[in-house]
DOGU-484395 format. One record per residue (C-alpha): residue number from 1; residue in three letters; z, x, y. Coordinates in nm, 4 decimals. Layout:
// DOGU-484395
<pt><num>NUM</num><residuo>ALA</residuo><z>Z</z><x>X</x><y>Y</y></pt>
...
***
This chain:
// DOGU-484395
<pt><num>1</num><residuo>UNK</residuo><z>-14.1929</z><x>2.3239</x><y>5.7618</y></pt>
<pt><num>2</num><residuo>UNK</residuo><z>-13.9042</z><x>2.1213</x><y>5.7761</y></pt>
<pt><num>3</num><residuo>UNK</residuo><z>-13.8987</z><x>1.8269</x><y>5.6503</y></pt>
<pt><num>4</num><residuo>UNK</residuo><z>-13.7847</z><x>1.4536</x><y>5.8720</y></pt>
<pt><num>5</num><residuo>UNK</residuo><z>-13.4424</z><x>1.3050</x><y>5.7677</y></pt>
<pt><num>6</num><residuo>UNK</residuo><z>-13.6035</z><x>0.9249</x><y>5.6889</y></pt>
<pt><num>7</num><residuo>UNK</residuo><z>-13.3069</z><x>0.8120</x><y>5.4784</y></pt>
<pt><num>8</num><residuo>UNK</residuo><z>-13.0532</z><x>0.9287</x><y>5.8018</y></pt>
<pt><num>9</num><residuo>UNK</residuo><z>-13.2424</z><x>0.7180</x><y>6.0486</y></pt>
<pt><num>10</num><residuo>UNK</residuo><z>-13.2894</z><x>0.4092</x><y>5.7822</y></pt>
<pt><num>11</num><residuo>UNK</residuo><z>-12.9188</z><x>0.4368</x><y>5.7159</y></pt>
<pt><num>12</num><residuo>UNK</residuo><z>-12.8672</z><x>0.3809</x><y>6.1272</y></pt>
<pt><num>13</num><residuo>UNK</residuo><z>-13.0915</z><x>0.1135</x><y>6.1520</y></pt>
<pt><num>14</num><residuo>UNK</residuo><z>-12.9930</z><x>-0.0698</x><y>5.8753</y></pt>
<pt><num>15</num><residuo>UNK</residuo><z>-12.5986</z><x>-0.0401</x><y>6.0395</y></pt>
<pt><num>16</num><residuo>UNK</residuo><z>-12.8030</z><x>-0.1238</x><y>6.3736</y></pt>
<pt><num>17</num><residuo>UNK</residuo><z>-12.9270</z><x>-0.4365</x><y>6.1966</y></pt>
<pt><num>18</num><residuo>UNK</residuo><z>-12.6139</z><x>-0.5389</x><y>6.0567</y></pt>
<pt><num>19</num><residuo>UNK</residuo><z>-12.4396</z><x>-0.5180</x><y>6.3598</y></pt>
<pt><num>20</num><residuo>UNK</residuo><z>-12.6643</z><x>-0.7073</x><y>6.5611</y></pt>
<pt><num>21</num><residuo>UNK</residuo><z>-12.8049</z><x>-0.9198</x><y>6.3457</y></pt>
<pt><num>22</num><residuo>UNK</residuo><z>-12.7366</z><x>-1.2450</x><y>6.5593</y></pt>
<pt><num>23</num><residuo>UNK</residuo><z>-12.8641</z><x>-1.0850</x><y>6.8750</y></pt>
<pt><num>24</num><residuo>UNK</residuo><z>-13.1525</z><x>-1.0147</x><y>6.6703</y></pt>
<pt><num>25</num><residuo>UNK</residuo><z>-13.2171</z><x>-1.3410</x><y>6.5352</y></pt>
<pt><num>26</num><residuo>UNK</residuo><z>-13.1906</z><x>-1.4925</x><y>6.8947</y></pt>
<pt><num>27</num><residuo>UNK</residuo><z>-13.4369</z><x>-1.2669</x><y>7.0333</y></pt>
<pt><num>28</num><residuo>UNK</residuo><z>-13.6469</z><x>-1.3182</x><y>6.7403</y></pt>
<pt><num>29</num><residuo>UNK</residuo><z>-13.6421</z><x>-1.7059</x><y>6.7776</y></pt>
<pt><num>30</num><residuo>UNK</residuo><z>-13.6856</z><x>-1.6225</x><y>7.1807</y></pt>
<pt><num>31</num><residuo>UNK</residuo><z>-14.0226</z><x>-1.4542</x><y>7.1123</y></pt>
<pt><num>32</num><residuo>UNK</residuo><z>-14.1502</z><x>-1.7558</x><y>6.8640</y></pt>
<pt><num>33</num><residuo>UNK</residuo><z>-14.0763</z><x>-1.9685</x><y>7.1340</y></pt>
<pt><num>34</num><residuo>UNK</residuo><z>-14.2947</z><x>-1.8022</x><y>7.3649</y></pt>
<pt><num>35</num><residuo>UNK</residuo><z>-14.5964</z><x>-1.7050</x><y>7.1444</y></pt>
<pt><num>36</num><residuo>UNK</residuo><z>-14.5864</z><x>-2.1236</x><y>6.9942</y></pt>
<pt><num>37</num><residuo>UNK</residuo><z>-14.9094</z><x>-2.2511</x><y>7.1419</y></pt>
<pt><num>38</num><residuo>UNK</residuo><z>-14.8110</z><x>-2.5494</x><y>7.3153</y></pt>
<pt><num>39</num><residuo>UNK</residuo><z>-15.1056</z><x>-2.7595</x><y>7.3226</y></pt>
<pt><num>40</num><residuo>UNK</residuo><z>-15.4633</z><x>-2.7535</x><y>7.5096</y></pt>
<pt><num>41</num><residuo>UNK</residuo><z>-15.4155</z><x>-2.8775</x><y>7.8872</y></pt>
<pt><num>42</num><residuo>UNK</residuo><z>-15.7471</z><x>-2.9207</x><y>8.1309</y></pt>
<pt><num>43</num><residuo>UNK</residuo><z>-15.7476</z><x>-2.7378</x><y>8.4024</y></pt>
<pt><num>44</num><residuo>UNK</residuo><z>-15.7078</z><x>-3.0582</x><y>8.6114</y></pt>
<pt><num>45</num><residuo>UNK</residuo><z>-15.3711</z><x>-3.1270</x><y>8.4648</y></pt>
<pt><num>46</num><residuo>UNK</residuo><z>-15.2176</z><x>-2.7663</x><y>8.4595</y></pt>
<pt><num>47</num><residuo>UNK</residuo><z>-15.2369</z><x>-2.7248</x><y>8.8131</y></pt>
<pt><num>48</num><residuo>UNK</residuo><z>-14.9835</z><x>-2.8631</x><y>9.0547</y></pt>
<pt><num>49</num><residuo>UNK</residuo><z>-15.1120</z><x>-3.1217</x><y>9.2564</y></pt>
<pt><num>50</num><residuo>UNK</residuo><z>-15.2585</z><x>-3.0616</x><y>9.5447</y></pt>
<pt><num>51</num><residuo>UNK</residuo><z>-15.4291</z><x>-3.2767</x><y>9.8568</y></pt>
<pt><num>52</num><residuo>UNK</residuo><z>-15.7380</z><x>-3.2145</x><y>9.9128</y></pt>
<pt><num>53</num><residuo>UNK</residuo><z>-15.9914</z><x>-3.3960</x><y>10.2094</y></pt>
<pt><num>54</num><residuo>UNK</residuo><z>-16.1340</z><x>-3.6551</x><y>9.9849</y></pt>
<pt><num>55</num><residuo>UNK</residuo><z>-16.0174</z><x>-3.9626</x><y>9.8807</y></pt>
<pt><num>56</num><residuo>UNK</residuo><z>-15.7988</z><x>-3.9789</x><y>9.5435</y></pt>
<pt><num>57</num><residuo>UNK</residuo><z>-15.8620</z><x>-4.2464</x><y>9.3001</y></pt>
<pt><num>58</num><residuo>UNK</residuo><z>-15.5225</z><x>-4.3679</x><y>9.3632</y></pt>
<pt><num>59</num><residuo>UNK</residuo><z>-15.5659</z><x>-4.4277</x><y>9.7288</y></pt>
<pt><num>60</num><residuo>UNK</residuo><z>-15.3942</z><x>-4.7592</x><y>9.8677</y></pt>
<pt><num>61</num><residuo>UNK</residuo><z>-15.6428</z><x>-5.0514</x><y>9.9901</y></pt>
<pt><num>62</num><residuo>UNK</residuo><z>-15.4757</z><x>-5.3542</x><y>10.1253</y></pt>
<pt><num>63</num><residuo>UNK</residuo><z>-15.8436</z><x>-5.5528</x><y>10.1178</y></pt>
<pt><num>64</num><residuo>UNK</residuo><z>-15.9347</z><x>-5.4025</x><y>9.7410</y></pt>
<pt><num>65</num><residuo>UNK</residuo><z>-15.5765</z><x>-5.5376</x><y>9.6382</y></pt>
<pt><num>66</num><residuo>UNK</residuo><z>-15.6620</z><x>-5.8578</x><y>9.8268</y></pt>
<pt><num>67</num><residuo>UNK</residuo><z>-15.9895</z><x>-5.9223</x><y>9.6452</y></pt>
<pt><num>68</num><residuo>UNK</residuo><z>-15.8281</z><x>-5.8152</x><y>9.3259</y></pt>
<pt><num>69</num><residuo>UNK</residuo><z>-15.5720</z><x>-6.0199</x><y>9.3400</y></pt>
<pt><num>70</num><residuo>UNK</residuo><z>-15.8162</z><x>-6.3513</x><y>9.4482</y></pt>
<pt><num>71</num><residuo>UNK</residuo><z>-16.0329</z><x>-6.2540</x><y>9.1376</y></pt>
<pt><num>72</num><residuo>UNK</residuo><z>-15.7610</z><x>-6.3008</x><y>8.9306</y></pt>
<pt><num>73</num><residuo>UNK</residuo><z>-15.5756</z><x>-6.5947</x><y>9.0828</y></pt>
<pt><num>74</num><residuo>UNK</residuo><z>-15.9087</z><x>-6.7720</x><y>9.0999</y></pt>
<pt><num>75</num><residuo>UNK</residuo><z>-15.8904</z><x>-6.7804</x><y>8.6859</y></pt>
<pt><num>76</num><residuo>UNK</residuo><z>-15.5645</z><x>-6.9563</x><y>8.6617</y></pt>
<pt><num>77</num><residuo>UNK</residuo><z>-15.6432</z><x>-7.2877</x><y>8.5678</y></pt>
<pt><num>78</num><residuo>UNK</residuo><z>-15.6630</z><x>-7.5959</x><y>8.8622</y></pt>
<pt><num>79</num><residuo>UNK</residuo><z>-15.6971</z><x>-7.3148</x><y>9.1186</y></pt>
<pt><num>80</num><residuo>UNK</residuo><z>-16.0314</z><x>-7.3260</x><y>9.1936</y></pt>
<pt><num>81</num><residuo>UNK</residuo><z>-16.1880</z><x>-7.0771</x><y>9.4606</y></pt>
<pt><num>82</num><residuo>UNK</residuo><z>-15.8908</z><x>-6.8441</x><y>9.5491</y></pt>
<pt><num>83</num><residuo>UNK</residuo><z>-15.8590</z><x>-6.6326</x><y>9.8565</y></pt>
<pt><num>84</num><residuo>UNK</residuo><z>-15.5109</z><x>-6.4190</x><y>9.9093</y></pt>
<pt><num>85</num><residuo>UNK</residuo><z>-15.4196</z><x>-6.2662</x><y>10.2793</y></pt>
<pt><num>86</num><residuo>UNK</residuo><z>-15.1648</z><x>-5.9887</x><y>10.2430</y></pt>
<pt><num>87</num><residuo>UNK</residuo><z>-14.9382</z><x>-5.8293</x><y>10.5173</y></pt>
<pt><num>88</num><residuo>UNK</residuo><z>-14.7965</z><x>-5.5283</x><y>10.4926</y></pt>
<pt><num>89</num><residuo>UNK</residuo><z>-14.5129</z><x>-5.2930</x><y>10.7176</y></pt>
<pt><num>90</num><residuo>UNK</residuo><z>-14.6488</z><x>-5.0012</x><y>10.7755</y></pt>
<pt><num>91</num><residuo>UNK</residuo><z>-14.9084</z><x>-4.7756</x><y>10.6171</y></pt>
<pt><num>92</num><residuo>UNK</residuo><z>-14.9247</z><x>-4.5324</x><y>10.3126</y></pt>
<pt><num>93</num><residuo>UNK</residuo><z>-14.7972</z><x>-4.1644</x><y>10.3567</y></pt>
<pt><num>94</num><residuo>UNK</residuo><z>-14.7511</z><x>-3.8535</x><y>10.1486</y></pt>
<pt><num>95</num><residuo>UNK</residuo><z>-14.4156</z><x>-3.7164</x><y>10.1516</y></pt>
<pt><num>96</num><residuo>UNK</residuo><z>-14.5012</z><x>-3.3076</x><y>10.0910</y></pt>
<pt><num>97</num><residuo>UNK</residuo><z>-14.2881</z><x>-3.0137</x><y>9.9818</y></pt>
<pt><num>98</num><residuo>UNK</residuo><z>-14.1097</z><x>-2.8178</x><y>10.2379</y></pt>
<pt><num>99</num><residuo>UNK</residuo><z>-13.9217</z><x>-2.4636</x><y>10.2291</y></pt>
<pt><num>100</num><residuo>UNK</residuo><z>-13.6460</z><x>-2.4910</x><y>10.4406</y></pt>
<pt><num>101</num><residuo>UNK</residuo><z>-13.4636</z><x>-2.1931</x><y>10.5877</y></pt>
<pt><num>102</num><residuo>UNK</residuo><z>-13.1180</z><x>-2.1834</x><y>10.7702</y></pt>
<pt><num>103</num><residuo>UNK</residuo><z>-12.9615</z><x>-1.8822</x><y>10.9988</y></pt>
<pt><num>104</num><residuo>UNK</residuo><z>-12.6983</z><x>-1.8870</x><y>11.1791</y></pt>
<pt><num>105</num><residuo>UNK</residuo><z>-12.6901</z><x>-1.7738</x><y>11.5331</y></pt>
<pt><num>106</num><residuo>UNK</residuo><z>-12.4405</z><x>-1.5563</x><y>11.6808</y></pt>
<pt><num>107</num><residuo>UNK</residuo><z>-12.3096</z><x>-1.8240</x><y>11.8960</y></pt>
<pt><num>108</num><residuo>UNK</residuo><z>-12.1724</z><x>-2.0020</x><y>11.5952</y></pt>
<pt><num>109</num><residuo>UNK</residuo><z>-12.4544</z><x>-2.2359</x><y>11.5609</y></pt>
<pt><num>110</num><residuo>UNK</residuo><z>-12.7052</z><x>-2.2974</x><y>11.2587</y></pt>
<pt><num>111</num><residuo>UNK</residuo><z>-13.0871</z><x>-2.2722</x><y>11.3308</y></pt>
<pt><num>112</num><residuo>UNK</residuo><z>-13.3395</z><x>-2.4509</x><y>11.0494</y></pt>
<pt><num>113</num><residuo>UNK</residuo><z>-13.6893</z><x>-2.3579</x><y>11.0259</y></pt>
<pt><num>114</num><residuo>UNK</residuo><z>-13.9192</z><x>-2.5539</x><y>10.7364</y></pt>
<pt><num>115</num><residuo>UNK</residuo><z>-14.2345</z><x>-2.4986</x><y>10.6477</y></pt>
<pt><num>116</num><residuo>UNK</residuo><z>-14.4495</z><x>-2.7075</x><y>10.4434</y></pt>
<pt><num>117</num><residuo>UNK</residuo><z>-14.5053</z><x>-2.5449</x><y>10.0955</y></pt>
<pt><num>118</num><residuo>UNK</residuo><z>-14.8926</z><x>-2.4416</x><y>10.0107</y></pt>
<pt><num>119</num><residuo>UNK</residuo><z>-15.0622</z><x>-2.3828</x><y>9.6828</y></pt>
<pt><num>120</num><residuo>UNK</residuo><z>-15.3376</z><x>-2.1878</x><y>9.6838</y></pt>
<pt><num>121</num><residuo>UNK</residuo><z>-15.5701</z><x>-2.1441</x><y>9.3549</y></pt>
<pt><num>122</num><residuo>UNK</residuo><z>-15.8996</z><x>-2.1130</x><y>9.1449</y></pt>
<pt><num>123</num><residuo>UNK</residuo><z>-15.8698</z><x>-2.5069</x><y>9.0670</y></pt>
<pt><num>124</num><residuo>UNK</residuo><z>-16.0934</z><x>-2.7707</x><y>9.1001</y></pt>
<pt><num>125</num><residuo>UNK</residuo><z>-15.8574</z><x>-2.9040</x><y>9.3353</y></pt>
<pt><num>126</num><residuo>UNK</residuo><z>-15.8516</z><x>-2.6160</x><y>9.5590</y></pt>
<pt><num>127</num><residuo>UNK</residuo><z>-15.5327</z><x>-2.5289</x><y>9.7734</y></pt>
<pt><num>128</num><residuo>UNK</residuo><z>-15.3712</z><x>-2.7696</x><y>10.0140</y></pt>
<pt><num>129</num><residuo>UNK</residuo><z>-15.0114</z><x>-2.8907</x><y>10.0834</y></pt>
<pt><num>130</num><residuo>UNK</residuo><z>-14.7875</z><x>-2.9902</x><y>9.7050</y></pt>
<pt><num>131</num><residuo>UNK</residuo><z>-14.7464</z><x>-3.3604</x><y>9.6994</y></pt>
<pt><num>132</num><residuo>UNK</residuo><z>-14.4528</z><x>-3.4444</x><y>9.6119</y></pt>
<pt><num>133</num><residuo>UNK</residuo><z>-14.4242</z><x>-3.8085</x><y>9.6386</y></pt>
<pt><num>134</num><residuo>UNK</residuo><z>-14.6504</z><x>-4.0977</x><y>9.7695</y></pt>
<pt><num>135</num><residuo>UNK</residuo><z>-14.5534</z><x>-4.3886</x><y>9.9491</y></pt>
<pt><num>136</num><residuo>UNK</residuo><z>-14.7158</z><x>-4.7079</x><y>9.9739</y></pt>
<pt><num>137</num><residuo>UNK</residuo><z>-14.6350</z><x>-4.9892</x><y>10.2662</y></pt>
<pt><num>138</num><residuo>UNK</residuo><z>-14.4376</z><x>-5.2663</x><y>10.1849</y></pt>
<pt><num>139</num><residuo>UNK</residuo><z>-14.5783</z><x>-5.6245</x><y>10.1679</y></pt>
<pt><num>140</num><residuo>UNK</residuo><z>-14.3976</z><x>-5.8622</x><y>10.4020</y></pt>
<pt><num>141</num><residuo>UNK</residuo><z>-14.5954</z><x>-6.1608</x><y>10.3290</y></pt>
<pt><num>142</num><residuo>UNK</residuo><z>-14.8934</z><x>-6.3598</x><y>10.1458</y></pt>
<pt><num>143</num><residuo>UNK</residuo><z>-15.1186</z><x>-6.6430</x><y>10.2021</y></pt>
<pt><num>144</num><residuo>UNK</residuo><z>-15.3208</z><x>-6.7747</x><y>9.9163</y></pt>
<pt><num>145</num><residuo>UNK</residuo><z>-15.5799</z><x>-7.0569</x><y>10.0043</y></pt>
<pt><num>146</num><residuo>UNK</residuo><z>-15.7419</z><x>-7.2725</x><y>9.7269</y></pt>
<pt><num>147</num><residuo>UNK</residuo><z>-15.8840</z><x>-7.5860</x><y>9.6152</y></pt>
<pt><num>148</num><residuo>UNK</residuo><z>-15.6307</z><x>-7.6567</x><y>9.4313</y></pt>
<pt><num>149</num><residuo>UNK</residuo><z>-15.3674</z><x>-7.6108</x><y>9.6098</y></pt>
<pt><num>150</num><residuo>UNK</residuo><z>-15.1989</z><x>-7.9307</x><y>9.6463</y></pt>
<pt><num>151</num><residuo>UNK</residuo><z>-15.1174</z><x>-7.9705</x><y>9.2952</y></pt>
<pt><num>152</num><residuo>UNK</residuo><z>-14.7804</z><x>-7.8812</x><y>9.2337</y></pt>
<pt><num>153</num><residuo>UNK</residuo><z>-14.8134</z><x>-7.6874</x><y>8.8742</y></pt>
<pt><num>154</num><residuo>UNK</residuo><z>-15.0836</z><x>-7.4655</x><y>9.0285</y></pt>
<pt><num>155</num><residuo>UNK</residuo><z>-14.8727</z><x>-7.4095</x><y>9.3293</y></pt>
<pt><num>156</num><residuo>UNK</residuo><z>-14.5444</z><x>-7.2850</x><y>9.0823</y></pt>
<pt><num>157</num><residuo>UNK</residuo><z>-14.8511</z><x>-7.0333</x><y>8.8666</y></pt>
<pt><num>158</num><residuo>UNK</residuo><z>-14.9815</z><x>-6.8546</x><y>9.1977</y></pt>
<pt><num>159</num><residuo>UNK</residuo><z>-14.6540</z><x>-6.8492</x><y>9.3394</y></pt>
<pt><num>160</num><residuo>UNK</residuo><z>-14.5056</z><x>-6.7024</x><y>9.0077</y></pt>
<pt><num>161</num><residuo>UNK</residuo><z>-14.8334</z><x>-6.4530</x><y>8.9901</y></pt>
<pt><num>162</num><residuo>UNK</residuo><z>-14.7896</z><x>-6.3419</x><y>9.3609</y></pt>
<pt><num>163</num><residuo>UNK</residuo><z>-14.4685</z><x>-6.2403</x><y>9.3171</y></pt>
<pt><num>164</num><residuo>UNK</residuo><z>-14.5006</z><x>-6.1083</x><y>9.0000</y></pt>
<pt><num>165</num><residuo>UNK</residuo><z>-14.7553</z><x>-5.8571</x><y>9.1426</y></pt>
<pt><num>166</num><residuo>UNK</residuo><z>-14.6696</z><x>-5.8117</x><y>9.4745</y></pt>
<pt><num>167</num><residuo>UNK</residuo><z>-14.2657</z><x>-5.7999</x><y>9.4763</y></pt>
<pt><num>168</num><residuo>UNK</residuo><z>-14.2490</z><x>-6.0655</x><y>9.7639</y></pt>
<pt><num>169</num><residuo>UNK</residuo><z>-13.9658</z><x>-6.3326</x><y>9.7462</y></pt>
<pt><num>170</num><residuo>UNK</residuo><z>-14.1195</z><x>-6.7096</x><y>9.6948</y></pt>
<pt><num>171</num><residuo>UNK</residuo><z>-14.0034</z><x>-6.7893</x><y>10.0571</y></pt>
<pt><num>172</num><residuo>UNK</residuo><z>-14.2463</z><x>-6.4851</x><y>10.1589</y></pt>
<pt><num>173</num><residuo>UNK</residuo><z>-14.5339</z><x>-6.6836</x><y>9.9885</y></pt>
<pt><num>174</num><residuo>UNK</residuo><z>-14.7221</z><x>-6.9777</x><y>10.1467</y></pt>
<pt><num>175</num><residuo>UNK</residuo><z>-15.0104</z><x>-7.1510</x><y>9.9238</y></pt>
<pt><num>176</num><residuo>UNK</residuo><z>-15.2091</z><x>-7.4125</x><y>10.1108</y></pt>
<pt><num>177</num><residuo>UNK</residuo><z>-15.5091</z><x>-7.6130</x><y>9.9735</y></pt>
<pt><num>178</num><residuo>UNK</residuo><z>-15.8840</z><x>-7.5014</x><y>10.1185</y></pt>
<pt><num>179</num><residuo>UNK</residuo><z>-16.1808</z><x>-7.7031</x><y>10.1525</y></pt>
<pt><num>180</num><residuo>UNK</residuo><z>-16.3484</z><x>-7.7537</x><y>9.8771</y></pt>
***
């Protein structure tokens, strides 16, 4: 039997080796790369989001935002029993990904068809439509009504805190003084 020429094909790959030893490296550090575990994720948070028919947690409520913003206003000193009115333009929508496609027609025109993108999964969230961005309405104006509202140092703090949290100008903001 003959025997296998080891030291020919070790001479070949050492040569190999030597040759291509930066290729080698790169590839080497490529594959690290890949197999470092990157952390534990939930389930939730490695899926793309997705709508689904129920209400999200982050849903926008003019009224809860109203009654938040009263509890809070109603703790500044002077102000007494606070109740804020909001206005806002518009409503809340969900801007959602889209695939758009262009051809052009043999009369020299363009044609675009889009379609909305879709994720479909073994999530909790399902499959639905990929949010890409929300947008919420945006306030035009506020009325905050108080007992204390004709005192002119409260009247500056709710101001101040109205805008602060809402974005409105101070000439968007009208404090009066309520019974009480």
């Amino acid at each position: 039997m003959k025997e296998f020429p080891w030291e020919t094909w070790r001479e070949k790959g050492q040569e190999l080796v030597k040759k291509y030893r930066y290729v080698l490296l790169i590839l080497l550090a490529g594959v690290v790369m890949l197999l470092w575990p990157g952390g534990e994720k939930s389930p939730e948070a490695a899926s793309p989001p997705a709508l689904s028919g129920a209400a999200s947690p982050e849903d926008f409520s003019v009224s809860a935002l109203e009654e938040k913003l009263s509890a809070a206003l109603s703790r500044i000193r002077g102000a007494g029993d606070v109740t804020v009115l909001l206005t806002v333009q518009g409503g809340s929508r969900q801007v959602l990904a889209t695939d758009e496609k262009s051809a052009r027609r043999s009369d020299g025109g363009s044609e675009t068809q889009s379609t909305t993108v879709v994720v479909s999964g073994a999530s909790a969230a399902g499959s639905g439509p990929v949010l890409v961005q929300q947008l919420y309405p945006r306030f035009q104006g506020a009325l905050v009504v108080c007992s204390g509202g004709n005192d002119a140092g409260v009247r500056l703090k709710l101001m101040e805190a109205v805008s602060a949290l809402t974005g409105l100008g101070t000439d968007k903001i009208s404090i009066c003084q309520g019974k009480g």
